[in-house]
C-alpha positions in Angstrom: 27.8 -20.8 3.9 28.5 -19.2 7.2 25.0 -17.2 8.1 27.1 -14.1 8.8 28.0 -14.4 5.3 24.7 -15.1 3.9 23.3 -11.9 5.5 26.6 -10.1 4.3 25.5 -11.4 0.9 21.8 -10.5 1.0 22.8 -7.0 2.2 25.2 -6.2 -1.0 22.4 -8.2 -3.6 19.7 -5.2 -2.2 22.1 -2.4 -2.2 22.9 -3.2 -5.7 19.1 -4.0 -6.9 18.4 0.2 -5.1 21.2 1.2 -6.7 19.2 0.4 -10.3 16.2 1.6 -9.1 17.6 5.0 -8.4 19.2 5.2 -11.5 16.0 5.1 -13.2 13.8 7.0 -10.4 11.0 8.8 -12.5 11.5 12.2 -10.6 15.2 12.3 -11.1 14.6 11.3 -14.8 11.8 13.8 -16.0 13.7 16.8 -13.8 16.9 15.5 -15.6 15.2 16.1 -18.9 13.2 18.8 -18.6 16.3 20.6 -17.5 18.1 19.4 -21.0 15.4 20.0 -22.7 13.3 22.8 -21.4 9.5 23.2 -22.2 8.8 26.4 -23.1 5.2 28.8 -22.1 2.5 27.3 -20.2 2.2 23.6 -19.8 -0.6 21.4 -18.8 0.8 17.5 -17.9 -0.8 14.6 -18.0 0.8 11.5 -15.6 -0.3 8.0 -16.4 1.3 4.9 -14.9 2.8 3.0 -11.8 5.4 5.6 -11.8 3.5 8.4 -12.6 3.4 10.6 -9.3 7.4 10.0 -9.3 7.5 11.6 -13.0 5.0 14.6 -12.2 7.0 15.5 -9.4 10.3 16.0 -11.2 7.9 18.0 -13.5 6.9 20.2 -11.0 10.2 20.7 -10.0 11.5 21.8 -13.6 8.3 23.9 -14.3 7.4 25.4 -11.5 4.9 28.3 -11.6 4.7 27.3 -15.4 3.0 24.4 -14.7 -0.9 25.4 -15.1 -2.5 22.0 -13.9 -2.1 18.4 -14.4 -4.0 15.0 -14.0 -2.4 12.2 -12.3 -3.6 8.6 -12.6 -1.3 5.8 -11.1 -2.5 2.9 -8.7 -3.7 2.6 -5.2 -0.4 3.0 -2.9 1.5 4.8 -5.4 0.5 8.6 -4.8 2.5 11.0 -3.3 0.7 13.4 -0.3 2.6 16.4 -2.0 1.2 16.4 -5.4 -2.4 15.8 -3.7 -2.4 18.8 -2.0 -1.3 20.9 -5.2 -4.4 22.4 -6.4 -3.2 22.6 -9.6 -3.1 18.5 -9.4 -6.2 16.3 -9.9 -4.9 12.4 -8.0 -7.2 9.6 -9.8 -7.1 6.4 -8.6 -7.4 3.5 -11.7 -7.5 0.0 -11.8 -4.9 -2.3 -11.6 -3.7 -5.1 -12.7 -7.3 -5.5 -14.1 -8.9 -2.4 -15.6 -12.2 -1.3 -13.6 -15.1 1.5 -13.1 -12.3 3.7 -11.6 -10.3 3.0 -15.0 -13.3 3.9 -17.2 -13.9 7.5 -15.1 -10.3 8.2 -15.4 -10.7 7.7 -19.5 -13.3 10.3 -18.9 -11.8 12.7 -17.1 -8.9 12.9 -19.6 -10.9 13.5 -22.3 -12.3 16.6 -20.2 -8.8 17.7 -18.8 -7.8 17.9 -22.9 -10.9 19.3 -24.2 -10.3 22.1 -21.1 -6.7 23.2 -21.7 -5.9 26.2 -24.0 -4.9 26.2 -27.5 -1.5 27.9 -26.6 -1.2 25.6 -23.7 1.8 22.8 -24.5 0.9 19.6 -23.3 3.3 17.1 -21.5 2.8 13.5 -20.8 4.5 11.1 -18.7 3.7 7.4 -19.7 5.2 4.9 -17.5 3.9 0.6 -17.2 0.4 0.0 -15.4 -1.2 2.8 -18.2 -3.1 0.3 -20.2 -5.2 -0.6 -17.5 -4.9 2.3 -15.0 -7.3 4.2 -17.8 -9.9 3.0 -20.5 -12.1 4.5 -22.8 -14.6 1.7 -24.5 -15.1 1.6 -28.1 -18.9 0.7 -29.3 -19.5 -3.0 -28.6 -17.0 -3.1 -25.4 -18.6 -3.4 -21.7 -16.3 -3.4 -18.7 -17.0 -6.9 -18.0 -15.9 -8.1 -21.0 -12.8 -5.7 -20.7 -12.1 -7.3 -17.7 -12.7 -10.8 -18.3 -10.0 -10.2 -21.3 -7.3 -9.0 -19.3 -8.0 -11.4 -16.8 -7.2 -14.1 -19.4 -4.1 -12.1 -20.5 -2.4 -12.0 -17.1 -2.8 -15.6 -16.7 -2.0 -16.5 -20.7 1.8 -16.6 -20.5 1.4 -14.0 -23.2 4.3 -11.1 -23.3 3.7 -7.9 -23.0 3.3 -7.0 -27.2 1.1 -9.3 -27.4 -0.9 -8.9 -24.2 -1.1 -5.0 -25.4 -1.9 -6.0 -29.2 -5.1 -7.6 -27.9 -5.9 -4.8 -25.5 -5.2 -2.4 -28.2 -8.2 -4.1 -30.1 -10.4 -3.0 -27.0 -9.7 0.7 -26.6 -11.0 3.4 -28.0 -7.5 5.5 -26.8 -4.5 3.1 -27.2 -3.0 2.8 -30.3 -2.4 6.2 -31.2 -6.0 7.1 -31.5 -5.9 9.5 -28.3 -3.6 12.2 -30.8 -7.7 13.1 -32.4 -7.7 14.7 -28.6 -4.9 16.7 -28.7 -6.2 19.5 -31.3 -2.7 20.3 -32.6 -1.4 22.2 -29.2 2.3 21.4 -29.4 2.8 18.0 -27.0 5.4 16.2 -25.6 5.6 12.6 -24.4 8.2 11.2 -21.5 8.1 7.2 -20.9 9.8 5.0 -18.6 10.3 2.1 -20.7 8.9 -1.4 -19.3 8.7 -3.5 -22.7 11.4 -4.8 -24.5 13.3 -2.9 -27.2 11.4 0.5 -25.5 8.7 0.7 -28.7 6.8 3.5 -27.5 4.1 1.6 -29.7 4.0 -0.2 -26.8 4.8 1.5 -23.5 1.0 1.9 -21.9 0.0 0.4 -25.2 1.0 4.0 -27.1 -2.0 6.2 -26.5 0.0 8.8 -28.7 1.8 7.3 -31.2 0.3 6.6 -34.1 0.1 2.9 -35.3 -1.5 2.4 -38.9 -2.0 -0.3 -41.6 -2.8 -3.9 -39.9 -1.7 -5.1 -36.6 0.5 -7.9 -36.1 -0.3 -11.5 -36.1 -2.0 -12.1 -32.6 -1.4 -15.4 -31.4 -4.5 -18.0 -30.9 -7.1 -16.5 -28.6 -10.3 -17.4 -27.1 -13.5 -17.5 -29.3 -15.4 -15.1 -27.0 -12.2 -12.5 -27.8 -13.3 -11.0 -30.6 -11.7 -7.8 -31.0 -14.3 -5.3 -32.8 -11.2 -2.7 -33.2 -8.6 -4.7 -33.9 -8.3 -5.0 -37.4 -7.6 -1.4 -39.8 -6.5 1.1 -37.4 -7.7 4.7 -38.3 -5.5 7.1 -39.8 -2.7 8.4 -37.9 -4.0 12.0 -36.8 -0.5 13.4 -36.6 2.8 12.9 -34.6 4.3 13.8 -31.3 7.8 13.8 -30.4 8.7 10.4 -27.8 11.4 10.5 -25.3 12.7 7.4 -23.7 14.0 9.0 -20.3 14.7 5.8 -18.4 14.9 2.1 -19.5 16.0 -1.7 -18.2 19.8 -0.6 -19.9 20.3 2.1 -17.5 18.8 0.1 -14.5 21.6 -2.8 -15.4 24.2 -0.3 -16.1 23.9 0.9 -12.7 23.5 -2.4 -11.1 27.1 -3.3 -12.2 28.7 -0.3 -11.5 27.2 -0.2 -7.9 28.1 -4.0 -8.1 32.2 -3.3 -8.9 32.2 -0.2 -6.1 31.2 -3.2 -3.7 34.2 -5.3 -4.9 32.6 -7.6 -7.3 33.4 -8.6 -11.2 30.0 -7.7 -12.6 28.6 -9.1 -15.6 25.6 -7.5 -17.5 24.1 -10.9 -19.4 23.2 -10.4 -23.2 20.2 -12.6 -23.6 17.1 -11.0 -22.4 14.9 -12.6 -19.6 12.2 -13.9 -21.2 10.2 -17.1 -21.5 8.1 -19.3 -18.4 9.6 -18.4 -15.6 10.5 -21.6 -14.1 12.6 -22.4 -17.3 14.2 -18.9 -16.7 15.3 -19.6 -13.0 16.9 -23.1 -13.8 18.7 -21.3 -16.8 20.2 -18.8 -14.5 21.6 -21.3 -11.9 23.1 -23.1 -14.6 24.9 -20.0 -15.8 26.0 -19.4 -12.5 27.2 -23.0 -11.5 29.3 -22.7 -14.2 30.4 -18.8 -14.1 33.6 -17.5 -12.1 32.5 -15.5 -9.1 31.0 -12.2 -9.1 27.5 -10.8 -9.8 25.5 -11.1 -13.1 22.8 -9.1 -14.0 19.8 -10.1 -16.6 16.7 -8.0 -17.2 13.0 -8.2 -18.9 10.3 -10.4 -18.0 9.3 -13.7 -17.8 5.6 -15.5 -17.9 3.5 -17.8 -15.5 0.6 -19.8 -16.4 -2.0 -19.8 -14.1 -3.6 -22.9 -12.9 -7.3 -22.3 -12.5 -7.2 -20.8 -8.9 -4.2 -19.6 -7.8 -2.4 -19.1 -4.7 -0.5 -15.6 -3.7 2.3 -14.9 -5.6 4.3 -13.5 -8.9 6.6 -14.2 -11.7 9.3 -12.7 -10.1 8.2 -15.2 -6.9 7.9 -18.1 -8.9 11.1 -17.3 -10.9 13.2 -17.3 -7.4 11.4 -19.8 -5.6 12.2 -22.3 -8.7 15.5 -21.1 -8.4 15.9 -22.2 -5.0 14.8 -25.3 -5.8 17.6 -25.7 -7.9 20.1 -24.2 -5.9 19.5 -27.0 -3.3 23.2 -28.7 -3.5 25.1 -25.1 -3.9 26.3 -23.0 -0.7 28.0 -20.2 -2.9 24.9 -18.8 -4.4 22.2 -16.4 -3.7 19.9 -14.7 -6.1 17.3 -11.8 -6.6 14.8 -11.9 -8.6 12.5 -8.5 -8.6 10.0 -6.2 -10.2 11.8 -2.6 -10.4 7.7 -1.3 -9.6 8.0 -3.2 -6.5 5.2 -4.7 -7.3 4.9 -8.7 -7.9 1.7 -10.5 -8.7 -0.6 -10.6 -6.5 1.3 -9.3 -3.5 2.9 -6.3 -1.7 6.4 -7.5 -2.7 8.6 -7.1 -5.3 10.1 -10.6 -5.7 12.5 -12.4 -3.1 15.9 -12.7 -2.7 16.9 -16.9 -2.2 20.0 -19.7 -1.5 20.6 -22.9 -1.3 18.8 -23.2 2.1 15.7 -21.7 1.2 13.7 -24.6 0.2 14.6 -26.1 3.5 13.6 -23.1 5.5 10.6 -23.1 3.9 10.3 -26.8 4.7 10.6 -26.4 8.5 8.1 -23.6 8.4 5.4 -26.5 6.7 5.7 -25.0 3.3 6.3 -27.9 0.0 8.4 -25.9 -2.8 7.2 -27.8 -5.5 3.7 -27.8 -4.3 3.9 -24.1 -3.9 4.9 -23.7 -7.2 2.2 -26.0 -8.9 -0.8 -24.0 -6.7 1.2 -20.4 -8.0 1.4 -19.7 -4.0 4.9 -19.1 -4.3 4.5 -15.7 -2.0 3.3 -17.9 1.0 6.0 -20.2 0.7 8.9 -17.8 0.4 7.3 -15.6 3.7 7.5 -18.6 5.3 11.7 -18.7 4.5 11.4 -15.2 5.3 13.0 -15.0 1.8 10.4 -12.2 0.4 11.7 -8.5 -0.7 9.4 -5.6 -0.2 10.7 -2.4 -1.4 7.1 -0.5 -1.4 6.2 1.9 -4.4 9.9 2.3 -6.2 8.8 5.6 -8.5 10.3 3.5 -11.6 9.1 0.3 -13.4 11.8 -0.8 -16.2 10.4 -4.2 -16.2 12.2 -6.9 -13.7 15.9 -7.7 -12.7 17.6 -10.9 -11.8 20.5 -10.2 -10.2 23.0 -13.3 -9.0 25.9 -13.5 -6.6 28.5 -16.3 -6.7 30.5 -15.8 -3.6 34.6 -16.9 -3.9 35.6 -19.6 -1.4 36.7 -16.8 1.4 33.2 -14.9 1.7 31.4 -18.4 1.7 33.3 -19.1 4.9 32.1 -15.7 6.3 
């Protein structure tokens, strides 16, 4: 492949990966809503997530004067100067990807903000990924270290998310539905941003307001020193609110392919979800797309990385596209991305990578060993050193991740 062609290619692969991301942009989606399906009186909001200052902005726009005050917890980097200087607006800063002190104060200052606002005050929340451990409140038995030492153990599991938020469910004294006790029947609404597969609001920011009863599901094998002192019986289910799914991974794809076709490309949405070790995931993909016409294919979820015991700098989304590149080694006509639509990854400021066939080698000549990099979960390092990494910043979305391929015909791989 020509380079003029490989940076022709790169180009189109992030015009088409913004193009999702604006499609599901928290601000346009709550303002979209909200204008559908007006709010009506006074309303006090409450913002919770990595796309939560996106979403109380389009709130503000919709409401205007109407809006009386809101609370806004998202995580460092992810806060908009605007809202911060709106009195009405209190900006808390929680933990994440592990839950800390900041977390547990943020759990505090919610129960106050609810306990505070009127009884003919409606309440609206905005629920986007990041909530379960941007805020906490403990049950009886639960210190912060231990909450911490959990999650810590769940991002490096190779657990999904249901499961990862089953167990965390077990160690709240707010997710689960048992956070409706707080809202002392004012009439309440509840906007998410889906990042979890099959959008269960049971398990968007591990569904702080809707109600789950009866037993949980079957965990899968944990730890002895995880035992869960809440995790058995939930208590009853202290009403319902309504749930609006205003933007999810289907609308992200949707307007990945269209943006896709408007560049000239046969697009391809794939069925099976992106799921699974990521590793597995990326070889998958290149096999599809060895073996698929040319054009661009989009798939969509999340996939899982086991941690080795101390690892390097890096993400699924990372590993998935470096793992790629590895495989892509003996193929000029492919490039991929691989990205979270937060724009977050891992441990890092990016949101994946965007790779070919001559990455590994790049890498190589910069002193960087794929396979090593991929063993020590360092895959960041190694793909900076390509110069192969994609940083988009704060996106005001998070729909879970995209892959999104490119086979180039014969004439465009010639430049």
């Amino acid at each position: 492949m020509e380079p003029s062609a490989r940076t022709a290619a790169r180009q189109h692969l992030e015009t088409i990966f913004r193009a999702a991301l604006a499609a599901v942009n928290g601000r346009t989606a709550v303002r979209h809503h909200l204008a559908e399906r007006p709010l009506s009186g006074v309303v006090s909001a409450v913002a919770i997530g990595k796309a939560a200052a996106a979403m109380l902005a389009g709130a503000r726009e919709a409401l205007g004067t109407r809006l009386a005050n809101a609370l806004l917890v998202s995580k460092a980097g992810h806060f908009d100067d605007s809202l911060a200087q709106d009195t009405r607006i209190t900006c808390l800063r929680g933990g994440h990807p592990l839950p800390d002190a900041h977390s547990l104060e943020a759990g505090a200052r919610l129960l106050q903000f609810l306990a505070a606002v009127p009884a003919d005050s409606a309440l609206l929340f905005l629920l986007s990924g990041g909530a379960s451990s941007l805020i906490e409140v403990l049950p009886g038995g639960v210190t912060l270290q231990r909450l911490r030492r959990a999650n810590r153990w769940l991002l490096g599991s190779g657990l999904d998310i249901r499961a990862m938020n089953r167990v965390r469910l077990g160690l709240s004294a707010i997710k689960g539905g048992r956070l409706l006790a707080r809202l002392d029947k004012r009439p309440t609404r509840v906007l998410l941003i889906s990042d979890v597969p099959g959008d269960d609001p049971a398990v968007i920011g591990s569904g702080p307001l809707y109600a789950a009863t009866g037993q949980c599901d079957a965990l899968p094998a944990l730890p002895a020193w995880l035992a869960m002192p809440a995790a058995g019986t939930l208590p009853p289910a202290a009403g319902t609110v309504p749930h609006h799914v205003i933007a999810c991974l289907a609308d992200a794809l949707r307007a990945g392919a269209d943006c896709a076709e408007a560049l000239g490309y046969p697009a391809c949405i794939m069925p099976a979800p992106l799921a699974g070790p990521a590793g597995s995931a990326a070889r998958e993909i290149v096999r599809q797309l060895g073996a698929a016409a040319p054009g661009v294919y989009l798939w969509g979820g999340e996939t899982t990385v086991v941690l080795p015991a101390h690892p390097g700098r890096g993400g699924r989304n990372q590993h998935l596209a470096l793992a790629a590149a590895c495989a892509l080694q003996s193929q000029d006509d492919i490039l991929l991305l691989a990205a979270g639509t937060d724009g977050d990854d891992g441990s890092t400021p990016a949101a994946g990578a965007i790779v070919d066939g001559t990455t590994v080698s790049r890498a190589a000549a910069a002193g960087q060993t794929a396979a090593s990099a991929l063993q020590r979960a360092d895959t960041a390092t190694c793909l900076a050193a390509a110069g192969d990494v994609l940083v988009t910043g704060p996106t005001g979305t998070n729909v879970m991740d995209m892959v999104i391929g490119l086979k180039l015909p014969e004439r465009e791989r010639d430049g």
